[in-house]
N, C-alpha and C positions, 0 to 999 in steps of 0.2 A: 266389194270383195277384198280381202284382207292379203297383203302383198308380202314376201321376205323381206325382213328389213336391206339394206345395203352397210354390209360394216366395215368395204373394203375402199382404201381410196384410188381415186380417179388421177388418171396421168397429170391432169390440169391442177386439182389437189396435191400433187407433189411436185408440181413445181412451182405453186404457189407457197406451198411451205419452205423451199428452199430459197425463194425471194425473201421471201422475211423474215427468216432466218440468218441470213446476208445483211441484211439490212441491221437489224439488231445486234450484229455480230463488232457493227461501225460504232452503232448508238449507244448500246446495255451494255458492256462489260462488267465484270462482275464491281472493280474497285471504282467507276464509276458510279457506277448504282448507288453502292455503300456511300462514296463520298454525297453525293447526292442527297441520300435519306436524312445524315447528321448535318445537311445546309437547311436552312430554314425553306428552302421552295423543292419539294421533293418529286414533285413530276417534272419530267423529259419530254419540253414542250416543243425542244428541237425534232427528239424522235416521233413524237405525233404528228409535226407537221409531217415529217417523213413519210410517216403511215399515209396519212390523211389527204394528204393532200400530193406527195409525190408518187404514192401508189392508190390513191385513190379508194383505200379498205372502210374508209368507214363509211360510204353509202352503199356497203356491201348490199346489208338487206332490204335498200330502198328500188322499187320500181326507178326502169329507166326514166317514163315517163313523167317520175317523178323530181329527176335531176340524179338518181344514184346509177348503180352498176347493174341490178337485176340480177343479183348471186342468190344462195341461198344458203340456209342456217347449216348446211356442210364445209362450205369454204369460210365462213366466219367461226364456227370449230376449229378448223386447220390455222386459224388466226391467232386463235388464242390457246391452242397448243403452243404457240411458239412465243408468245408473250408470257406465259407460265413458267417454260423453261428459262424466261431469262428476268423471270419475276419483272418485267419491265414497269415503271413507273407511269404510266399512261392512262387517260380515262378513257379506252376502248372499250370495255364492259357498260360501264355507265352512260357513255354519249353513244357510240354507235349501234348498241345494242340495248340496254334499258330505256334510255330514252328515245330514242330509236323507235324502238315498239309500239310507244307510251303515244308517240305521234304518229304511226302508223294506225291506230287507232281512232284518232282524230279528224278534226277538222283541221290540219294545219299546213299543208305543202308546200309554202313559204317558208317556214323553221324546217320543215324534214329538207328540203331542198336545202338550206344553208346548213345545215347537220349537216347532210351525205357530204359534202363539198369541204369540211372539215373547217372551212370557213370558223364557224361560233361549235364552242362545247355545249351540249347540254346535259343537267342531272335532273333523273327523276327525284324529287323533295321526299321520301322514303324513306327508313330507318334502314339499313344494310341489311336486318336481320331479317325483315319481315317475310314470307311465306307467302308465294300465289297465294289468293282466299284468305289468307290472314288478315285481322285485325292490323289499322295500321293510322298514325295520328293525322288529325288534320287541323287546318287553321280556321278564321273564323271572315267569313267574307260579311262584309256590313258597309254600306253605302257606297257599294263600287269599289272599294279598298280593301284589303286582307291583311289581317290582323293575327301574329302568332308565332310559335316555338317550333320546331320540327329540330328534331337530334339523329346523331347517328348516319347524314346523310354522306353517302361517300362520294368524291372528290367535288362535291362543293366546289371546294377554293378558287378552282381554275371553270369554272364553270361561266360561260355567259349568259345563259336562259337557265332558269329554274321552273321545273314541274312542278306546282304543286297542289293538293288534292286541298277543296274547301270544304266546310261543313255544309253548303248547300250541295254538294253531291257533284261539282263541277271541276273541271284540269282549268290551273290558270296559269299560262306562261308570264312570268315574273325574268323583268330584267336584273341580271346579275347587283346590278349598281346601287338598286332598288331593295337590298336586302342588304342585309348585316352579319355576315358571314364566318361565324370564329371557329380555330382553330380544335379540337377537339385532343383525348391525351388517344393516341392507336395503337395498338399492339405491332400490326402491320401497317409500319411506314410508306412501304409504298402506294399502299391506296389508302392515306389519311380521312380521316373520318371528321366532318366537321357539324356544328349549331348552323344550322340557319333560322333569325328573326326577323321578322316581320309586323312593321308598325305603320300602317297606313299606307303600303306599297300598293301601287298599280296592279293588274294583273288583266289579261286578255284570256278568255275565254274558249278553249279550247274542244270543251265536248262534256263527257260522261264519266268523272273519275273512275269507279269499281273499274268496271272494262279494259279500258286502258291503261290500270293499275296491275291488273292479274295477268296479262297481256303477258305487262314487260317483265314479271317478276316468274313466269312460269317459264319463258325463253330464257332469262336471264338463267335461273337454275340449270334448265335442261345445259345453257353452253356451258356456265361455271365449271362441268365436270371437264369442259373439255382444256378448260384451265388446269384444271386439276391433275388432269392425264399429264401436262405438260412437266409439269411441276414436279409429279413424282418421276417423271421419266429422266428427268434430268439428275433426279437425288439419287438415283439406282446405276445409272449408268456411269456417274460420278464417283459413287464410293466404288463401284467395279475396276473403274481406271484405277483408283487410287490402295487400292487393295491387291493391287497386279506386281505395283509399285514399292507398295513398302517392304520394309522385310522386316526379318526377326526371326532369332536365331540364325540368319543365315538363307534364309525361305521367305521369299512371298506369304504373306501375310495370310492370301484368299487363298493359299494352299490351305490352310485349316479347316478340316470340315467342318465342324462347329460354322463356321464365319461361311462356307458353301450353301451348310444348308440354311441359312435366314436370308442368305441372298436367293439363293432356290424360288423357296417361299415368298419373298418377295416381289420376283417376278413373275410369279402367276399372279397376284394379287394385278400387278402393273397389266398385267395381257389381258384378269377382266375387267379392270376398270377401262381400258381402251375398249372391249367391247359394248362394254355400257355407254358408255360415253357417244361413240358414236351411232348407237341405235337411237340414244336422246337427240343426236344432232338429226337425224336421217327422218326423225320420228316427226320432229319440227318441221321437216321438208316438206314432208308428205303429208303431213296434218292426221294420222291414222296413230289412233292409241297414246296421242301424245301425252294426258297426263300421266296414263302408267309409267311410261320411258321416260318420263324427268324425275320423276319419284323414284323408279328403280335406280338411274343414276345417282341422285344425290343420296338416298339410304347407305348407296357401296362408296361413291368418289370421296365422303371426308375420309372415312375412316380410314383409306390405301393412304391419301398424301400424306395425312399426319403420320401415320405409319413409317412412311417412305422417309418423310423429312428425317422422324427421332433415328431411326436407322442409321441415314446419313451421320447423323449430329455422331451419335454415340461409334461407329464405327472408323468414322476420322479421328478420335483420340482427341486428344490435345490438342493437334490442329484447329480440330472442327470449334473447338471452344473460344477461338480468338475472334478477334471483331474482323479483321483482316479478309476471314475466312468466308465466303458469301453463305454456308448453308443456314447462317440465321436468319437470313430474309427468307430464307423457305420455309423455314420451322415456322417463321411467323405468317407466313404468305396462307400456309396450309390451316393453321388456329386457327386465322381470321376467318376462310373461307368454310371454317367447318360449321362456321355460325349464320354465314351468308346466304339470305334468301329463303333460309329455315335452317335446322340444325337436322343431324342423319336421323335422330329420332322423330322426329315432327313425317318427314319422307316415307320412314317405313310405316306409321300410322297411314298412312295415305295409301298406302300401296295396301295394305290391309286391307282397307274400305271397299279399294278399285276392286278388290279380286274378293270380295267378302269373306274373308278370314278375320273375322274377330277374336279380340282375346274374351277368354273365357271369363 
């Protein structure tokens, strides 16, 4: 029997987000971040350990019994609301939750155990772009070794276990050391995009790719939005301070209707993408209608953040246009993700299917 969703948060959920909001508040700054991105090592592996290991968030979604925390896909939302908002440089999406998944899937409680434990990163070997059920490249397993190219796979670099999917249909965890890992050119510096090759590398035997593939990529979306929710929330309420602020002629600036009402409009967009966002997370909890509720999110969450972002950009002025200024890592933060995992058009196809509305 078919339940209401839950799309409000839980006392424990808001004090969880004010933890690591706190936390990020020490780690992410904004002219940190930026000096960060233009250094050659662009994730804050100080801040993960942070995460990781001093709050213990990335075995959010792993079974106690299996070395993590026993949370669920609601408080790992409330997670990456807050890493969105501060566009944070960290592989939380990728190791705690993609790969995550990927081995929850698996045969492997030894790697999910030193996951959760923040102990070793790991990346599912994946294109960023790919789409639960999507088509998606794989290498070439031959005499015990793996042979092959994989692109596009996001934070690589800092990674110490590699997922990745062979052409005998198999997950083979690959030590980081054991691949050749370059650097990629990304829109979005904070989750750099890199090649990984493989020429004769080791690889251990994990399970059943497809499975564990769709797994992490369908979760992955479903949370993305709740990135996404962060992200805009933060570009909205940001040009609102700062529109309070300026003046001209003599007036606050956000005195101008004009400029009232696309903030107006704005924040309904921001109120239902939080809605979406968390019926996807709630949806994952509960395991009921879940591909609908990650499809509906990702069709609505790019189109708000990019939204959210240009908004930002253009209604800072001149400001907004200098490097100094952080809303370029959101304008980028929101492109990248608008491609991630599928693009909004790929989602609303899907949602089409689920509910049988074809186009004509």
């Amino acid at each position: 029997m078919s339940t209401q969703p839950d799309l409000l948060y839980s006392e424990e959920e808001e004090a969880l987000r004010s933890a690591v909001r706190d936390l990020l508040a020490d780690h992410c700054d904004a002219p940190g971040v930026i000096a960060r991105v233009e250094s050659g090592a662009p994730h804050d592996l100080a801040a993960w350990k942070a995460l990781a290991d001093g709050m213990g968030l990335a075995g959010l979604l792993v079974p106690e019994d299996k070395g993590g925390q026993g949370a669920t896909h609601r408080e790992v939302a409330v997670v990456l609301e807050e890493l969105g908002r501060a566009v944070a440089p960290v592989p939380y999406l990728t190791s705690a939750v993609v790969a995550t998944e990927a081995l929850l899937a698996s045969d492997a409680d030894d790697l999910l155990a030193e996951l959760a434990s923040g102990r070793r990163i790991g990346a599912l070997a994946v294109s960023l772009s790919v789409a639960a059920g999507g088509p998606y490249k794989v290498v070439r397993h031959e005499n015990g070794v793996l042979h092959g190219e994989l692109t596009g796979v996001a934070d690589a670099a800092v990674a110490d276990v590699l997922l990745v999917p062979a052409d005998d249909g198999g997950l083979y965890a690959v030590e980081a050391d054991a691949a050749t890992v370059v650097a990629q050119p990304s829109l979005d510096l904070t989750r750099p995009l890199a090649t990984v090759r493989l020429d004769g590398a080791p690889g251990r035997l994990l399970g059943d790719a497809e499975p564990a593939v769709r797994r992490a990529l369908r979760t992955a979306a479903g949370l993305l939005a709740s990135e996404q929710l962060g992200l805009a929330d933060w570009t909205l309420t940001e040009t609102v301070r700062y529109l309070k602020e300026r003046k001209q002629f003599n007036r606050p600036v956000g005195g101008f209707q004009a400029l009232k009402h696309r903030l107006a409009q704005l924040w309904l967009e921001v109120a239902s993408l939080r809605a979406a966002a968390r019926n996807a997370a709630d949806a994952l909890t509960t395991g009921e209608d879940v591909d609908l509720a990650v499809a509906v999110a990702q069709a609505y969450a790019a189109p708000v953040a990019v939204h959210a972002a240009e908004e930002a950009l253009q209604l800072h002025a001149g400001i907004g246009m200098t490097w100094e200024h952080p809303v370029h890592l959101y304008l980028k933060r929101a492109k990248a993700d608008s491609i991630a995992y599928g693009t909004a058009g790929a989602h609303r196809a899907a949602v089409a299917e689920l509910v049988d509305l074809q186009a004509p």
